[in-house]
C-alpha positions in Angstrom: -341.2 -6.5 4.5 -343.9 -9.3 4.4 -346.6 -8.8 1.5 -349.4 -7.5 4.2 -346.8 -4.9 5.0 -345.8 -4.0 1.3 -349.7 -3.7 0.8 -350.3 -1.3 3.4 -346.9 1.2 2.8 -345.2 2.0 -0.8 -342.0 4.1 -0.6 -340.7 6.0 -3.5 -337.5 8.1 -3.8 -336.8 10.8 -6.7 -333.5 12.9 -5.8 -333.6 14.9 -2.4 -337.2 13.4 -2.5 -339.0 10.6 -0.8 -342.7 10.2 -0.9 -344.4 7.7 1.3 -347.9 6.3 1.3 -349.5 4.8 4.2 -352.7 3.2 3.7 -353.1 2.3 7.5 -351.5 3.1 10.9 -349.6 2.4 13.0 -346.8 4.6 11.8 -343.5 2.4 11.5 -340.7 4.0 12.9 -338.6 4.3 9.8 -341.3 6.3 8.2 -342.0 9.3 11.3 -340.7 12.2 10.3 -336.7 12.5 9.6 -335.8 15.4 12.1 -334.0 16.7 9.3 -336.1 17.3 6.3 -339.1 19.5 5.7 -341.9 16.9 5.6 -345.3 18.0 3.2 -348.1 15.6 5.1 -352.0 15.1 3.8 -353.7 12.5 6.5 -356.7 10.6 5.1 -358.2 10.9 8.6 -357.4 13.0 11.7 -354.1 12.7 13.5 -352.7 14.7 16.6 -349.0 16.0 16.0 -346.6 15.2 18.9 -342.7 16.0 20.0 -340.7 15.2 22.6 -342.0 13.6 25.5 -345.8 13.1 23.8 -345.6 17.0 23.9 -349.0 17.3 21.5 -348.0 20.1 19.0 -351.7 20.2 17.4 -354.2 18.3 14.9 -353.6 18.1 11.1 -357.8 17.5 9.6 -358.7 14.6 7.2 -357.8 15.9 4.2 -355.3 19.4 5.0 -351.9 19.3 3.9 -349.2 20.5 6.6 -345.6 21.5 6.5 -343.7 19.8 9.2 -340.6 21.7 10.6 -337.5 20.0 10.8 -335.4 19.2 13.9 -338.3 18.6 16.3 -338.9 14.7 16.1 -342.7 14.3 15.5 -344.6 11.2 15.8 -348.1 11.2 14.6 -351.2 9.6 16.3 -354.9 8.9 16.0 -357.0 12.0 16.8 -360.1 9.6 17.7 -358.8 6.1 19.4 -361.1 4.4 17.4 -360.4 5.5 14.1 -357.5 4.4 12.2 -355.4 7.0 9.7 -353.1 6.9 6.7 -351.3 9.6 5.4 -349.5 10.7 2.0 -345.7 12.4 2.9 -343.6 13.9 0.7 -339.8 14.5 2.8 -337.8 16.8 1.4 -334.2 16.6 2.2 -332.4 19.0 -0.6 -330.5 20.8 -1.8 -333.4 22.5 -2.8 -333.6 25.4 -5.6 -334.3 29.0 -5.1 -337.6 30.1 -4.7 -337.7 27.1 -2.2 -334.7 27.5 -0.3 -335.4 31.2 0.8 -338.9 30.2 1.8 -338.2 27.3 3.4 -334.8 29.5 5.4 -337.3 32.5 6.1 -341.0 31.0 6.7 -343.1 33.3 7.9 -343.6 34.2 11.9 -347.1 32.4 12.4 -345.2 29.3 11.1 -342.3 29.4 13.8 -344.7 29.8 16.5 -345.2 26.1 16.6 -343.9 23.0 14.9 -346.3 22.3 11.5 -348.3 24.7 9.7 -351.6 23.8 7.6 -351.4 25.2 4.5 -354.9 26.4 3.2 -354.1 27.1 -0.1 -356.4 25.2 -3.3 -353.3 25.7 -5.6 -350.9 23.8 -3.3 -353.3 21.0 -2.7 -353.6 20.9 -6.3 -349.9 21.2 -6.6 -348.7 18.3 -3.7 -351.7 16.1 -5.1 -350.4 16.0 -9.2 -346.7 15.2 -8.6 -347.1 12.9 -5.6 -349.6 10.5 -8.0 -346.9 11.0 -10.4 -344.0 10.2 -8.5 -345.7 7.3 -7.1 -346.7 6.1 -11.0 -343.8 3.6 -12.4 -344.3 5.8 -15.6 -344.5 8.6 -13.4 -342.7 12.2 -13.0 -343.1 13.4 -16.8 -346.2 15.7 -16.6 -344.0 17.5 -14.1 -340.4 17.2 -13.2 -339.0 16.8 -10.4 -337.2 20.7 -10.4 -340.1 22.2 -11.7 -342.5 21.0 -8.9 -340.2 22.3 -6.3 -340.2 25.4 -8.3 -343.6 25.9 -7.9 -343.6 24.8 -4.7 -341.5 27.5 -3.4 -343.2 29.8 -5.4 -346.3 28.9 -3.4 -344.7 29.0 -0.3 -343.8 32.0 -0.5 -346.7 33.7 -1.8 -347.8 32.3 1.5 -345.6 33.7 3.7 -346.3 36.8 1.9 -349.4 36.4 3.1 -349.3 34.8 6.4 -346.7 38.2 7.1 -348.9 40.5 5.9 -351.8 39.4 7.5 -350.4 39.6 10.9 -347.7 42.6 10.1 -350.7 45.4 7.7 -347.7 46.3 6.3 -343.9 47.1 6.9 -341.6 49.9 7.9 -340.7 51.2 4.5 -337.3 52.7 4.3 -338.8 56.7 3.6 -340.2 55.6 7.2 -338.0 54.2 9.0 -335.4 56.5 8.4 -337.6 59.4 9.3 -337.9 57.0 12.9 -334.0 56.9 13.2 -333.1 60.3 12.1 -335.7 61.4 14.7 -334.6 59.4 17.0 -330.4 60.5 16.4 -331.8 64.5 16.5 -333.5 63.1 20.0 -330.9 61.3 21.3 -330.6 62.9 24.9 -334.2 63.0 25.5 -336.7 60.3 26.2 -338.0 59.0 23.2 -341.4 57.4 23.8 -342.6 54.2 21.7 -346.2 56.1 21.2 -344.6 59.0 20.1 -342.0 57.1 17.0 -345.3 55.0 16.8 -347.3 58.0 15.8 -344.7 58.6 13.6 -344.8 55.4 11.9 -349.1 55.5 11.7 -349.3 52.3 13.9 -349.8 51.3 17.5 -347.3 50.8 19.5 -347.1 47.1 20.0 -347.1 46.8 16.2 -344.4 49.3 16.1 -342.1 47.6 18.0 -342.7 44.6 16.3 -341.8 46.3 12.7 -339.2 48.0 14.3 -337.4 44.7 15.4 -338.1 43.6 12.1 -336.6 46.1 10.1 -333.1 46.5 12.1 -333.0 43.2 14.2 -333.4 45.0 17.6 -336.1 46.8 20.0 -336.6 51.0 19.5 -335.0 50.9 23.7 -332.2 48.6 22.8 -331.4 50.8 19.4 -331.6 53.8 21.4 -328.7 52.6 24.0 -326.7 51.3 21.6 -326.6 55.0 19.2 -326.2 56.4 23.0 -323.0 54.5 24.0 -321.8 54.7 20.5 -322.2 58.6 20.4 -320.5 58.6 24.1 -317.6 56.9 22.8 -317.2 60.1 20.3 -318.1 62.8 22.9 -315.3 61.1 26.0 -312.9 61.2 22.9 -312.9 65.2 22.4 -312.6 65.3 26.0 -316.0 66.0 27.6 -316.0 64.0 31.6 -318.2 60.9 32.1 -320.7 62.7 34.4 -321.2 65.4 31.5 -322.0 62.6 28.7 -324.2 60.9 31.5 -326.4 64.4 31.0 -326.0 64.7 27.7 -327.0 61.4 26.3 -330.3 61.4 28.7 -329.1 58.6 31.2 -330.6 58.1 34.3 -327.0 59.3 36.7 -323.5 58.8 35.9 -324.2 55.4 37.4 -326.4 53.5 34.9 -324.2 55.3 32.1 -321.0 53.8 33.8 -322.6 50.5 34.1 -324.0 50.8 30.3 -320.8 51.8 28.9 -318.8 48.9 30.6 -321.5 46.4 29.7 -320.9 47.2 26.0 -316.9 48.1 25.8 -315.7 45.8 28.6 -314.1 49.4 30.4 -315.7 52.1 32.6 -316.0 55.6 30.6 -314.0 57.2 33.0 -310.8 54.6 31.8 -311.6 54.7 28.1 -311.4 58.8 28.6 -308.1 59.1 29.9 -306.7 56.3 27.3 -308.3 58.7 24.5 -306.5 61.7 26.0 -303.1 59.7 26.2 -303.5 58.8 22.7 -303.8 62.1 22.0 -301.6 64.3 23.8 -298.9 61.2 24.6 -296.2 61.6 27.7 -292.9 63.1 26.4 -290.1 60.9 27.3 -287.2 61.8 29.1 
């Protein structure tokens, strides 16, 4: 590195940790963004964010500090062709300690939409700009450790996502709630139950119901519905009732989409699985 260069980048490393600092773009290609680590970026001026094929991602403001995403290869570039940037980044590359990890593993849904978030909070401004000056100080890292910054940074992060979650979600399914949805749902389970109806029930609309309803059990109130259907049809072609009678029972359509339903999920028409569930119970004599 020639002494212009030294000049206009210093590099600094502290466990999973490596800060850079450049004073001046362009952005040397050893310094974008490893596609592996989380990557906490203040830009003195403008810059667009970019993946991919120049696939522009957004604009990070003179001054905000972002949270880049892993895996999605960013490159960084002047927002106004005129005016040149530098940035302060902080790559994080763990093993990282709890709170951090879990916010970092679960970051809220606004975040995942695209491939950096700002974050507009004072305290983590505050936070990034103390142990940054530090880490970059040859005496530096005392005032705050290493551990105990990314403490506090996951702290903050997830008091954010707490945030970003709850201002998008009002609130969540509570469990008195939900299970008043399900059980409603199981008492139901032959009849059509509509989404404004369980919304109701759940005192939201219906979009934002089936949002917290994925949430909570990691599906859609249609897809939970099929899947207590087939499950309960299983049980009923057990004790012997016919496939067209379950078909009625469990509110499908015709003993068509039931058959096809049932085979999707077990890999056998109901009609099969019933007469292996009778052979298993009343076996053939042998001779």
């Amino acid at each position: 590195m020639t002494e212009t260069e030294a000049k206009n980048l210093q590099t600094f490393t502290s466990g999973p940790l490596r800060l850079a600092i450049l004073k001046r773009d362009p952005v040397p290609a050893k310094l974008l963004p490893s596609r592996d680590a989380w990557t906490l970026l203040q830009p003195t001026h403008a810059v667009r964010v970019c993946t991919g094929e120049d696939r522009e991602e957004g604009v990070i403001r003179s001054g905000d500090l972002a949270l880049l995403l892993p895996g999605f290869g960013h490159t960084l570039k002047r927002h106004h062709p005129s005016t040149h940037f530098g940035f302060t980044a902080l790559f994080l590359e763990g093993p990282f300690p709890e709170p951090l990890l879990s916010s970092l593993q679960n970051p809220p849904r606004k975040w995942q939409e695209a491939s950096f978030a700002v974050l507009r909070s004072l305290s983590l401004k505050q936070l990034f700009n103390i142990f940054t000056q530090e880490l970059s100080n040859p005496d530096g890292v005392q005032l705050m450790t290493r551990e105990l910054f990314l403490i506090l940074l996951g702290a903050e992060l997830a008091r954010l996502t707490e945030k970003e979650d709850r201002g998008r979600f009002p609130y969540r399914l509570n469990r008195s709630t939900l299970q008043l949805v399900l059980d409603h749902m199981e008492a139901q389970i032959g009849s059509k139950n509509s989404v404004p109806e369980l919304a109701t029930m759940a005192r939201c609309t219906p979009d934002h119901f089936i949002r917290l309803f994925r949430e909570a059990t990691g599906t859609t109130p249609h897809q939970y519905l099929i899947e207590r259907r087939l499950q309960r049809a299983v049980t009923l072609l057990a004790n012997g009732e016919r496939p067209s009678d379950v078909a009625k029972i469990l509110g499908f359509y015709d003993a068509s989409a039931f058959t096809r339903a049932f085979k999707r999920r077990f890999s056998v028409p109901p009609s099969e699985y019933a007469q292996e569930a009778y052979e298993r119970q009343f076996p053939r004599k042998k001779d």
